[in-house]
C-alpha positions as a Markdown table, in Angstrom:
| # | Residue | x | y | z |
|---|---|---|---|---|
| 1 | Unk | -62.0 | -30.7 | 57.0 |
| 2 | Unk | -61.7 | -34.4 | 57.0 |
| 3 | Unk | -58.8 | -36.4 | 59.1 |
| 4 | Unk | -57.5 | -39.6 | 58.0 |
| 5 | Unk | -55.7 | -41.3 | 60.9 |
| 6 | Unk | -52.9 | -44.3 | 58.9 |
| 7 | Unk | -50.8 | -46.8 | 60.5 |
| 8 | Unk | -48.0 | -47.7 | 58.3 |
| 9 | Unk | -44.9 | -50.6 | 58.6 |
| 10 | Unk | -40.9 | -49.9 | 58.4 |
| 11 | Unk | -40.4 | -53.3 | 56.7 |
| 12 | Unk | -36.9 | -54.7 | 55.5 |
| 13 | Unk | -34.0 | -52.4 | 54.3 |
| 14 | Unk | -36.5 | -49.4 | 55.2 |
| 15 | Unk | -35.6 | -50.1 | 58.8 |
| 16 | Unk | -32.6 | -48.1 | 58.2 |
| 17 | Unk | -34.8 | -45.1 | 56.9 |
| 18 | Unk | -35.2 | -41.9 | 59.3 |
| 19 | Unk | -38.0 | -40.4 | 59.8 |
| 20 | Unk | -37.2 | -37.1 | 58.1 |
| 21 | Unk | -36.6 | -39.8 | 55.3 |
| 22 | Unk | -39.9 | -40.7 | 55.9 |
| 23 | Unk | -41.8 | -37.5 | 55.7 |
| 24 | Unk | -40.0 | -36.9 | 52.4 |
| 25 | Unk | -41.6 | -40.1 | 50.3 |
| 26 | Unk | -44.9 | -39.8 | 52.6 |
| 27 | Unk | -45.3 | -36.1 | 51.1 |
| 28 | Unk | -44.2 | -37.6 | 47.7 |
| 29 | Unk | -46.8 | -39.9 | 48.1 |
| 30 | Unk | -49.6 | -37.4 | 48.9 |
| 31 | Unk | -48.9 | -35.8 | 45.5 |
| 32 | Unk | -48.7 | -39.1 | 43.4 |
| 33 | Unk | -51.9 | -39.7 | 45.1 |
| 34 | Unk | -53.4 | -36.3 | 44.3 |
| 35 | Unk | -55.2 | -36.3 | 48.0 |
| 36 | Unk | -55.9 | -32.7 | 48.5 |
| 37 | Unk | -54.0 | -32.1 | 51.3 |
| 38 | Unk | -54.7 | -29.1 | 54.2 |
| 39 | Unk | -51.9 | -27.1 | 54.2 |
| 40 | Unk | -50.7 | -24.5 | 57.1 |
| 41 | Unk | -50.6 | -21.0 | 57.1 |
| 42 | Unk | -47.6 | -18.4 | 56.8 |
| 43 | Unk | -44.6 | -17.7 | 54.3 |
| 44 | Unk | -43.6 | -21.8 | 54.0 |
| 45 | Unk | -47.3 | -23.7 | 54.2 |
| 46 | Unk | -46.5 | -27.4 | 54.4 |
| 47 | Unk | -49.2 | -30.2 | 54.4 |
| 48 | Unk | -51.1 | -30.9 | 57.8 |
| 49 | Unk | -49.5 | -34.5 | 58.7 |
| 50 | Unk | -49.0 | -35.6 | 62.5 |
| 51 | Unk | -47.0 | -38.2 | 63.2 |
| 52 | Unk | -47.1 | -40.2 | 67.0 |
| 53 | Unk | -44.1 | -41.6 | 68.4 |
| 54 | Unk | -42.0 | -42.9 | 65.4 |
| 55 | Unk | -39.9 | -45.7 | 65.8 |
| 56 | Unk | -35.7 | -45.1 | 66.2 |
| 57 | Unk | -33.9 | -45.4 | 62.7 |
| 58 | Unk | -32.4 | -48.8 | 62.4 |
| 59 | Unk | -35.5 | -50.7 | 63.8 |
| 60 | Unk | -38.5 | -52.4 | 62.1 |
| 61 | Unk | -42.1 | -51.7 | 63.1 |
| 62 | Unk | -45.3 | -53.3 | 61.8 |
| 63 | Unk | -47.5 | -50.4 | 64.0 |
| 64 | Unk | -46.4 | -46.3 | 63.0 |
| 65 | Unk | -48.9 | -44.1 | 63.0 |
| 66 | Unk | -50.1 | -40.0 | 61.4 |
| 67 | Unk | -53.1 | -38.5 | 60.5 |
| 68 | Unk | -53.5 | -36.0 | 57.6 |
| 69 | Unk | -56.0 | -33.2 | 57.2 |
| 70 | Unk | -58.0 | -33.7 | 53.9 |
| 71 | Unk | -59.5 | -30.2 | 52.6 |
| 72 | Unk | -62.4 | -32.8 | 50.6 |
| 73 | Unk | -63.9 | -35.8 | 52.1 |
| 74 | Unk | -62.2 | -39.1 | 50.7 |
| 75 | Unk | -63.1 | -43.4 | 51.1 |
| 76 | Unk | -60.3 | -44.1 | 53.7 |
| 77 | Unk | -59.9 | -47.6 | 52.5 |
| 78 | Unk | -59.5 | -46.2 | 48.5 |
| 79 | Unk | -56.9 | -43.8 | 50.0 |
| 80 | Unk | -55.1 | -46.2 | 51.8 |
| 81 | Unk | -54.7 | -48.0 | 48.5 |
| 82 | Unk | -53.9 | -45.3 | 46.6 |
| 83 | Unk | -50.8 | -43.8 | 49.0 |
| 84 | Unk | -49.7 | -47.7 | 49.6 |
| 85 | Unk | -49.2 | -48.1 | 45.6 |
| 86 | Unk | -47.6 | -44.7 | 45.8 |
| 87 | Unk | -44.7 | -45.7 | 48.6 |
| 88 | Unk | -41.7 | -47.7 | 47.9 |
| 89 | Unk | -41.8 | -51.2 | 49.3 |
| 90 | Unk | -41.4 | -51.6 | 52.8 |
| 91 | Unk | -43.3 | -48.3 | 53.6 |
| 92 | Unk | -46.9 | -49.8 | 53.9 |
| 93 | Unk | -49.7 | -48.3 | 54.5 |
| 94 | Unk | -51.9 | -51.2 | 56.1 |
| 95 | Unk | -55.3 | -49.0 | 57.7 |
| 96 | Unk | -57.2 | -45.7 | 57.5 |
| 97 | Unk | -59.6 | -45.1 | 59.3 |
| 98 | Unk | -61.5 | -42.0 | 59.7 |
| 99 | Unk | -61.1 | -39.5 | 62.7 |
| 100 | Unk | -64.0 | -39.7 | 64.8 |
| 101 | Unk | -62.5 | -39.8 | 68.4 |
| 102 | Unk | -59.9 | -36.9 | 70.1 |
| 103 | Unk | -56.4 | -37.4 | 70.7 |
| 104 | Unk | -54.7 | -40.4 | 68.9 |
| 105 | Unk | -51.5 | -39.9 | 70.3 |
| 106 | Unk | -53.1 | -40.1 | 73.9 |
| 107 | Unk | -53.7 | -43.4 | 73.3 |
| 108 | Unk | -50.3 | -44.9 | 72.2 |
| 109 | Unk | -48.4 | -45.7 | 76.1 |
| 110 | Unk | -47.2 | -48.5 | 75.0 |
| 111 | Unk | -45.3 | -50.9 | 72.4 |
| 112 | Unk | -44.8 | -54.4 | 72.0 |
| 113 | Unk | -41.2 | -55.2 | 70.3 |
| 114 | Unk | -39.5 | -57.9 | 69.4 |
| 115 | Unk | -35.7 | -58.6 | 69.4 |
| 116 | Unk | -33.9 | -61.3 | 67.3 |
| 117 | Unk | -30.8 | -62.1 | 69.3 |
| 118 | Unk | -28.8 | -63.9 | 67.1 |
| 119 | Unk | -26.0 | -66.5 | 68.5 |
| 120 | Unk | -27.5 | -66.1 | 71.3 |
| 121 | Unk | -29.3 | -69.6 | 73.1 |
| 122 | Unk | -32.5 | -69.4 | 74.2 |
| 123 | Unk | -31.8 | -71.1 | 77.5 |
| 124 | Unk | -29.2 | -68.3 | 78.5 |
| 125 | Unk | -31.9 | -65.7 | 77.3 |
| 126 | Unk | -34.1 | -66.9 | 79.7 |
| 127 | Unk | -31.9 | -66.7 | 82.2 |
| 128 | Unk | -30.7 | -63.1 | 81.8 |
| 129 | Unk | -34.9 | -62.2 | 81.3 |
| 130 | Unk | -35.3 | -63.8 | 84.6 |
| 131 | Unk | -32.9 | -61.5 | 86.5 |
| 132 | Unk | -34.0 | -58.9 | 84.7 |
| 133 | Unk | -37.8 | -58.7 | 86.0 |
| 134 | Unk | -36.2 | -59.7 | 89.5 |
| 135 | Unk | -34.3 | -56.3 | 89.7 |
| 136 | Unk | -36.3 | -53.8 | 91.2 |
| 137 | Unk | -34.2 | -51.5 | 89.2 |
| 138 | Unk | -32.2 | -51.1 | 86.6 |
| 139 | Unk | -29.6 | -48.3 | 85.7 |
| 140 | Unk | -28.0 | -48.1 | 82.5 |
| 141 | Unk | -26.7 | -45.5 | 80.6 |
| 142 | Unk | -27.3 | -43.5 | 77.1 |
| 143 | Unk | -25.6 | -40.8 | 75.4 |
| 144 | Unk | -27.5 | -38.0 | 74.7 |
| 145 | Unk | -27.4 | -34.2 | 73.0 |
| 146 | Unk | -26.4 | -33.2 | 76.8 |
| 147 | Unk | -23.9 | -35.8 | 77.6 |
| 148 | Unk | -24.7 | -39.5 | 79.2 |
| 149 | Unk | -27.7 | -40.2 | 81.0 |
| 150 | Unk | -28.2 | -42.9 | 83.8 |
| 151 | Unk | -31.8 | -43.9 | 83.9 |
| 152 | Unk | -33.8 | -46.9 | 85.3 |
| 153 | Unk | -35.1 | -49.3 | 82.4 |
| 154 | Unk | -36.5 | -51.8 | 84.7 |
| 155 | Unk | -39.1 | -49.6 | 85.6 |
| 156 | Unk | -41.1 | -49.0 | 81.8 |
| 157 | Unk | -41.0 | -52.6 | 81.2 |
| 158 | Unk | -44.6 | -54.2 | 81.6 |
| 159 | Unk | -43.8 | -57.9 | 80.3 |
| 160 | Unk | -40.6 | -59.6 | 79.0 |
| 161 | Unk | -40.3 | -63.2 | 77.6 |
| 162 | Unk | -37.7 | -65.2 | 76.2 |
| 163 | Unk | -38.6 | -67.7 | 73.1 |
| 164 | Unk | -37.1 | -69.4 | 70.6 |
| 165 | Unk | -37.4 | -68.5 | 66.5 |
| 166 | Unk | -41.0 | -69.7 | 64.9 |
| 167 | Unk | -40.3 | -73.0 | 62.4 |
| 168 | Unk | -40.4 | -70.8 | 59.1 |
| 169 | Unk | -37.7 | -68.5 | 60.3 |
| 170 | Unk | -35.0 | -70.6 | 61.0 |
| 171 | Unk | -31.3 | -69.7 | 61.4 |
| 172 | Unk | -27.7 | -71.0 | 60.9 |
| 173 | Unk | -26.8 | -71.5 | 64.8 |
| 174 | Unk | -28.7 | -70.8 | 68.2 |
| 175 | Unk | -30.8 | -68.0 | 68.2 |
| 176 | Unk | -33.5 | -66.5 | 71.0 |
| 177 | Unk | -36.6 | -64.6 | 70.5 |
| 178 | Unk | -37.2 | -62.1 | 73.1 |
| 179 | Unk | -40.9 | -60.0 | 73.0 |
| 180 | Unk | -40.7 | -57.3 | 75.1 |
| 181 | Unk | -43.7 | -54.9 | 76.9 |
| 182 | Unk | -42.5 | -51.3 | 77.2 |
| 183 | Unk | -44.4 | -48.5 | 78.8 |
| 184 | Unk | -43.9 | -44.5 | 76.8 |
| 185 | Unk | -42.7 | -43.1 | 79.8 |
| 186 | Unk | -40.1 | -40.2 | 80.3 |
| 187 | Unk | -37.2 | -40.6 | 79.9 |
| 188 | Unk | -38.3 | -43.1 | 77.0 |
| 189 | Unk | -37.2 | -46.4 | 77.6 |
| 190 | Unk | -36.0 | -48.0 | 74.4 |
| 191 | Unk | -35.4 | -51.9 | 73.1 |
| 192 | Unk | -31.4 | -51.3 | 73.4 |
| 193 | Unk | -31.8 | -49.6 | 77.2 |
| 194 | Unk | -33.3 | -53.1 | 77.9 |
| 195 | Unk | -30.5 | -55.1 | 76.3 |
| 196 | Unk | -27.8 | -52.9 | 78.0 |
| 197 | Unk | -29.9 | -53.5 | 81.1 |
| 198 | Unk | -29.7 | -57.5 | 80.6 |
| 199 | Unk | -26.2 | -56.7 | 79.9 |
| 200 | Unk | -25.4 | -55.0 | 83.0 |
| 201 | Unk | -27.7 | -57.5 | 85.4 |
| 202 | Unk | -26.7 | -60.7 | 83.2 |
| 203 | Unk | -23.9 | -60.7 | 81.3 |
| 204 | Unk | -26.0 | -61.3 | 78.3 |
| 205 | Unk | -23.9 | -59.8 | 75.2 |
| 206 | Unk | -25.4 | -60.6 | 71.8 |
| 207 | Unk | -22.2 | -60.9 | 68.8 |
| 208 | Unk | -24.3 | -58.9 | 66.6 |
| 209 | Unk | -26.6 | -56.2 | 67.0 |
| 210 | Unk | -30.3 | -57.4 | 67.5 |
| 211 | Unk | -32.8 | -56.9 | 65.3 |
| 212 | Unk | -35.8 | -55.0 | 66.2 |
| 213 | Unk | -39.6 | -54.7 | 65.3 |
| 214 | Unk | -42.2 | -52.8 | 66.6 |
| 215 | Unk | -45.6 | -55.3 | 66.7 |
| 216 | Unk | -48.1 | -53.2 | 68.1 |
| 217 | Unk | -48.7 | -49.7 | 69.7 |
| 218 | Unk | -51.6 | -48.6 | 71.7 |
| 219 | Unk | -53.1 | -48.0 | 74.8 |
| 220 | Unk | -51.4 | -50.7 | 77.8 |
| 221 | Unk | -54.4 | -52.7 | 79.4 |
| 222 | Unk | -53.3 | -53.2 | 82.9 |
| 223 | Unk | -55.5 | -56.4 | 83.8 |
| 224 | Unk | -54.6 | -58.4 | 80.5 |
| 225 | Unk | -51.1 | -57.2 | 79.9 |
| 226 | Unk | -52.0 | -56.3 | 76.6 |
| 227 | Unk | -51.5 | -53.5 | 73.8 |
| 228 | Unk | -54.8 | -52.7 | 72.5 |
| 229 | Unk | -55.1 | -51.1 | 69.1 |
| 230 | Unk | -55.6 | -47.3 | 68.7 |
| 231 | Unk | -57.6 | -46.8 | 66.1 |
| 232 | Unk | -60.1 | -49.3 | 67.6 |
| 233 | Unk | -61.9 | -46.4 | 69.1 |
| 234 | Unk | -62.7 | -44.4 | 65.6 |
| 235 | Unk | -64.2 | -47.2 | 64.1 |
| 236 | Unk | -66.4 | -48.2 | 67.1 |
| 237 | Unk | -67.5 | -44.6 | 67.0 |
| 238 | Unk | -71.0 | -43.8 | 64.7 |
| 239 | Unk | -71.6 | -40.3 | 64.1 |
| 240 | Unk | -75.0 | -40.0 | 65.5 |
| 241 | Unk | -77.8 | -37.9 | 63.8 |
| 242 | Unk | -78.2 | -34.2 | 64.5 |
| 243 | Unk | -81.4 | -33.4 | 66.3 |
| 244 | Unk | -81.9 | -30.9 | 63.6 |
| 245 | Unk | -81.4 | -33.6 | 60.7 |
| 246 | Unk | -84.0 | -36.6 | 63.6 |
| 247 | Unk | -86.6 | -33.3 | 64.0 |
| 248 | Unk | -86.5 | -32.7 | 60.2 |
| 249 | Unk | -87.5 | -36.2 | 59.3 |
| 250 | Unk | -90.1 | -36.4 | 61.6 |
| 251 | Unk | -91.9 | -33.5 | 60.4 |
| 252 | Unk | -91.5 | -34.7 | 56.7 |
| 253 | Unk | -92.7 | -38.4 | 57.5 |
| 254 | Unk | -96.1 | -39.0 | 55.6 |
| 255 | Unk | -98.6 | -40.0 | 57.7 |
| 256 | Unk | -100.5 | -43.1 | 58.4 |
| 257 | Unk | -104.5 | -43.5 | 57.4 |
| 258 | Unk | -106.6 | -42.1 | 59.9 |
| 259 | Unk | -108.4 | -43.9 | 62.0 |
């Protein structure tokens, strides 16, 4: 059995997609495709997909990532192609890599998101991001299946910067740019705990809701401050040869003219 590990984008109106949504057109796409699929056991066998830490519906991410279970080895760069023409736009698949190292979901602690904060100026952003990483807590609250939940989202956050919009995405009136650092910790802390938290410490109050992108996912480097990328590991890794295969080839090697 072959794994494929993909990372994939939420681009555009396909922010707004679930991610049962998702699993629907992904498994659409595996049959356009004709990839031949591992399926489970029992009454109802569905195809082996696992997906790590989706994104929350309503927010954009450049970094989502699964791996499928392939019953028949396949080019991971011509099945990336092949499932990417198969998905509507905005669902892109944009690397495969084969599975050559455990546990992929191990290795995603952390994201890196950014938040358009529109009407909002950059000066007062900077401001409210400054109280913010002063805090040594924050408490802020979230509804949940079980009622509402105070939690501290001071404590997840690894880095937090206020910016202003890049020249080719400008806007009608003041706009800030913030690019936020969050640890996967439990309870997860999300990009709107964080603005409630600037909210509660700040005053900061955006008139519409922020829009939010997932960069990058992966494992949090500590001395850098950075999210590394999780597939990194499976291509670094060669298979090495079997010392069945290495004593084989030395038994078989013709040998040299005697002396």
């Amino acid at each position: 059995m072959q794994r494929i590990r993909l990372r994939y984008t939420k681009r555009g109106r396909l922010r707004f997609t679930s991610h049962r949504d998702f699993q629907r057109a992904f498994e659409r796409a595996l049959r356009r495709a004709e990839v031949p699929m591992a399926y489970s056991a029992g009454f109802t066998p569905h195809p082996k997909v696992s997906y790590a830490n989706a994104a929350p519906t309503g927010t954009g991410s450049e970094a989502e990532y699964l791996e499928i279970a392939l019953t028949a080895h396949r080019d991971p760069a011509r099945l990336r192609e092949l499932l990417d023409e198969s998905l509507p736009a905005g669902l892109d698949i944009t690397d495969a890599v084969e599975a050559r190292t455990p546990g992929l979901a191990d290795r995603l602690t952390a994201s890196v998101w950014e938040l358009r904060l529109e009407g909002v100026e950059p000066e007062g952003a900077e401001k409210a991001v400054a109280a913010f990483l002063a805090a040594e807590t924050v408490e802020v609250q979230r509804k949940t299946k079980n009622g509402m939940r105070t939690f501290d989202a001071r404590g997840a956050v690894a880095g937090l910067q206020a910016g202003r919009p890049q020249p080719d995405r400008p806007g009608d009136g003041p706009c800030a740019i913030l690019r936020l650092v969050v640890r996967h910790v439990t309870p997860a802390v999300r990009p709107d705990d964080v603005l409630s938290g600037l909210r509660a410490v700040a005053d900061l109050a955006p008139p519409v809701p922020a829009a939010v992108t997932r960069l990058a996912q992966g494992l949090f480097d500590e001395e850098s401050g950075t999210v590394t990328d999780p597939l990194a590991p499976d291509r670094e890794a060669v298979p090495a040869a079997s010392p069945t295969a290495a004593g084989t080839a030395s038994a078989t090697a013709p040998e040299g003219p005697a002396a």
